[in-house]
Each structure stands twice: as C-alpha cells, then as structure tokens.
MITILO-724151 format. One line per field, with one value per residue: residue number from 1; residue in one letter; x, y, z of N, C-alpha, C in turn. Coordinates in nm, 3 decimals. Layout:
MITILO-724151
vokol c(NUM,...) $
palum c(A,...) $
n.u c(X,...) $
n.v c(Y,...) $
n.w c(Z,...) $
ca.u c(X,...) $
ca.v c(Y,...) $
ca.w c(Z,...) $
c.u c(X,...) $
c.v c(Y,...) $
c.w c(Z,...) $
This chain:
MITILO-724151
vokol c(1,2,3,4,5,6,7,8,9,10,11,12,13,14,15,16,17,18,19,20,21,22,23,24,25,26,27,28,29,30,31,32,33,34,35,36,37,38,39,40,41,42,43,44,45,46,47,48,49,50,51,52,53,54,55,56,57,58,59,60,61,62,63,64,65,66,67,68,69,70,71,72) $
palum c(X,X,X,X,X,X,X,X,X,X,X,X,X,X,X,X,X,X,X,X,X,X,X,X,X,X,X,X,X,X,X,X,X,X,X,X,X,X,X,X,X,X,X,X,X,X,X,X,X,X,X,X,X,X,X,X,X,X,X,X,X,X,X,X,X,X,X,X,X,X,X,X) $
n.u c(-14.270,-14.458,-14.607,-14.727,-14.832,-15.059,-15.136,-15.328,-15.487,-15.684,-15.739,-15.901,-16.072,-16.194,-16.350,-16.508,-16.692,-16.775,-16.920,-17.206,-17.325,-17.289,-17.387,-17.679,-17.712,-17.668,-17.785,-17.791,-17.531,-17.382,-17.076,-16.968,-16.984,-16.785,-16.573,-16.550,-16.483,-16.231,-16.067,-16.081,-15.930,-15.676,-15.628,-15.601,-15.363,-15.180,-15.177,-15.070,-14.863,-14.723,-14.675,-14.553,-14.321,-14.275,-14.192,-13.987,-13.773,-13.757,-13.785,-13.696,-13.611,-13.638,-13.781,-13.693,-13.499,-13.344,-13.364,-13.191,-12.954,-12.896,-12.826,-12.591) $
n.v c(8.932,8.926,9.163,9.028,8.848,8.986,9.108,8.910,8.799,9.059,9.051,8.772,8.883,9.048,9.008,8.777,8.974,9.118,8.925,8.836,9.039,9.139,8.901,8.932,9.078,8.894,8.787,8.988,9.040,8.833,8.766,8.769,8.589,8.363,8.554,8.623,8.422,8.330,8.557,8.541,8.256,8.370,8.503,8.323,8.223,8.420,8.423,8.164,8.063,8.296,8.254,7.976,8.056,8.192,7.942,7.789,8.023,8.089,7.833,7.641,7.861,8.145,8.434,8.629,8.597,8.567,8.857,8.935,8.884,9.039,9.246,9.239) $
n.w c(-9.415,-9.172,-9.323,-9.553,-9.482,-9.336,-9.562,-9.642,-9.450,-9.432,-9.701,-9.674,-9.477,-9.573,-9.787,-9.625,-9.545,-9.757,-9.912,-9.793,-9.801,-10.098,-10.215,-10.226,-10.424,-10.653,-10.862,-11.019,-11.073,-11.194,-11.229,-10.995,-10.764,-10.868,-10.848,-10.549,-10.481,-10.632,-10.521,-10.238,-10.245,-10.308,-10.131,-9.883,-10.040,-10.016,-9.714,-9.614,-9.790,-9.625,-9.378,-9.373,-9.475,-9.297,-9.113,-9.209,-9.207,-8.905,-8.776,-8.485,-8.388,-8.152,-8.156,-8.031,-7.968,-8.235,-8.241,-8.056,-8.145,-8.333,-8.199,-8.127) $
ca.u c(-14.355,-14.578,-14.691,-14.774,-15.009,-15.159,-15.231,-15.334,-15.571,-15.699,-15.870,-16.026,-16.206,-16.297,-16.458,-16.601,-16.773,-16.845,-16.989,-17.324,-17.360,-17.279,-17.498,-17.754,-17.740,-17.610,-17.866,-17.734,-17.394,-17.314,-16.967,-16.968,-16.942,-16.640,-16.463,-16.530,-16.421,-16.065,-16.019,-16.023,-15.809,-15.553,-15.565,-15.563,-15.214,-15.067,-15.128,-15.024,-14.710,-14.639,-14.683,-14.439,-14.145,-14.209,-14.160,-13.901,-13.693,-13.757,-13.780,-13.656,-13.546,-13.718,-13.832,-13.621,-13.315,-13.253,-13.334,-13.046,-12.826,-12.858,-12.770,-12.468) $
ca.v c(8.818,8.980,9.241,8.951,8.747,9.080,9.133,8.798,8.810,9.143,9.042,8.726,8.918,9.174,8.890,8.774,9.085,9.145,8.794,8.886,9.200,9.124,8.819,8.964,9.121,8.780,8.760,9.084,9.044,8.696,8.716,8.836,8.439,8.377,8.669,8.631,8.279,8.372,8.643,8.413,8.152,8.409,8.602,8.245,8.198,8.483,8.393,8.041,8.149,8.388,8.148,7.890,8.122,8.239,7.850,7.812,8.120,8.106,7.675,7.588,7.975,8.225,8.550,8.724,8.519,8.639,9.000,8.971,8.831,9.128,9.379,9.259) $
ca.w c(-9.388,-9.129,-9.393,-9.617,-9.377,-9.257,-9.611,-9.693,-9.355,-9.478,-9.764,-9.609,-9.362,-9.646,-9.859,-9.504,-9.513,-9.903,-9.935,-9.752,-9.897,-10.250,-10.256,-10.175,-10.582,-10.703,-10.966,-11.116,-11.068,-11.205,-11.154,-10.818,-10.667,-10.911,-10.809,-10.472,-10.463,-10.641,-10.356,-10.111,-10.260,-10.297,-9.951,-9.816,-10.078,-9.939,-9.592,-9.675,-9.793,-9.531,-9.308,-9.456,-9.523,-9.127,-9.018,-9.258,-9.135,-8.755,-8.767,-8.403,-8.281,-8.101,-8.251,-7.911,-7.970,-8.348,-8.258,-7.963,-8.212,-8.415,-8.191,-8.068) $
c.u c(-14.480,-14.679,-14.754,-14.888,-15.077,-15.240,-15.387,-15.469,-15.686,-15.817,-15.931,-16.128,-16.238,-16.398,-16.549,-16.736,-16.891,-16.983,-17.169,-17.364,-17.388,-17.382,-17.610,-17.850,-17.693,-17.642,-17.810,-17.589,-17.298,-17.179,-16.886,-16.919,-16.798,-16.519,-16.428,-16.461,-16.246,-16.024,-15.978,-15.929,-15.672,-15.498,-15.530,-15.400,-15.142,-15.042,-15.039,-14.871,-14.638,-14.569,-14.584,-14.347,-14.151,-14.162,-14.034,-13.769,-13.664,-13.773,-13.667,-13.564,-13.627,-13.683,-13.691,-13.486,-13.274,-13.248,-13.165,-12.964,-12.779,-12.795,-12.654,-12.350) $
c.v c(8.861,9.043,9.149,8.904,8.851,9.108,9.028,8.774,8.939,9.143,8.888,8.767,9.010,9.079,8.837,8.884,9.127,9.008,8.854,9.006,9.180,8.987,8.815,9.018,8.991,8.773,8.898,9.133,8.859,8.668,8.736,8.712,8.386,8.442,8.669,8.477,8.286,8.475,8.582,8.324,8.250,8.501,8.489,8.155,8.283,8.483,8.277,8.026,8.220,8.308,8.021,7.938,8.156,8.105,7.831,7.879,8.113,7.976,7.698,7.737,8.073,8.378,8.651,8.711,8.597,8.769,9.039,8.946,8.947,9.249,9.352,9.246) $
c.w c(-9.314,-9.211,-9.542,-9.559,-9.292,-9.389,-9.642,-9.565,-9.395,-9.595,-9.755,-9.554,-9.500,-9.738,-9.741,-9.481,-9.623,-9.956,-9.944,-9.754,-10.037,-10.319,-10.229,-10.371,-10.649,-10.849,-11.083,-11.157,-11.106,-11.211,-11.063,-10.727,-10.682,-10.866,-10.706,-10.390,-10.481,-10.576,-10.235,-10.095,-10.274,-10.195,-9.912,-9.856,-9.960,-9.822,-9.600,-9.659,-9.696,-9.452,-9.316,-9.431,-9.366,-9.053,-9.077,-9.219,-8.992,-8.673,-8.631,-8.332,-8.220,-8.162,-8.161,-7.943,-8.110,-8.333,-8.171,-8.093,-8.315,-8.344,-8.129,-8.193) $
C-alpha cells in the first residue's frame, strides 16, 4: 500500500514538474497536454486506491497495535 501511494505521489509531482517545462513546446508537441492529463489521473488512481485499501485494512486500529499483534 505504502509503495503504491509513494508511487502514485511520484508521478504527480513529476507531471508537477513536466507540465511547465513541456508546455512551454506545446505547439510542437500536440499531445503533450493529453498525455499529461492521463498521468495525472492515474498517479492520482493509484494514490486513490492506496489510500482506500489503507482505510479499509487499518479502519479503527492503530498501525502500532497490528505490528504488536504480530510479534507475539
């Protein structure tokens, strides 16, 4: 789950970054906006998701409490 919403964080900020760079050539790259539009919607799935399945899983326990529970 973590390594989901780290990726999923990951390439937001890299589109955060590419955006104003890449539109900068817009005009020569016409599907540079497209592309960078369906990047986003799917870093912001996979956070989304992560995100979900972590309330889901850990709904009303503490992160501390299930690790004790494992080591005994």
């Amino acid at each position: 789950m973590l390594a989901s919403a780290l990726a999923g964080l990951i390439v937001i900020g890299f589109e955060a970054v590419e955006v104003p760079i890449i539109d900068r050539f817009a005009s020569a790259l016409p599907t540079a906006v497209p592309q960078q539009a369906l990047m986003t919607v799917l870093g912001l799935a996979c956070l989304g998701l992560a995100i979900s399945l972590w309330i889901v899983e850990y709904q009303g326990r503490s992160l501390l409490i299930k690790h004790a529970g494992h080591l005994s």
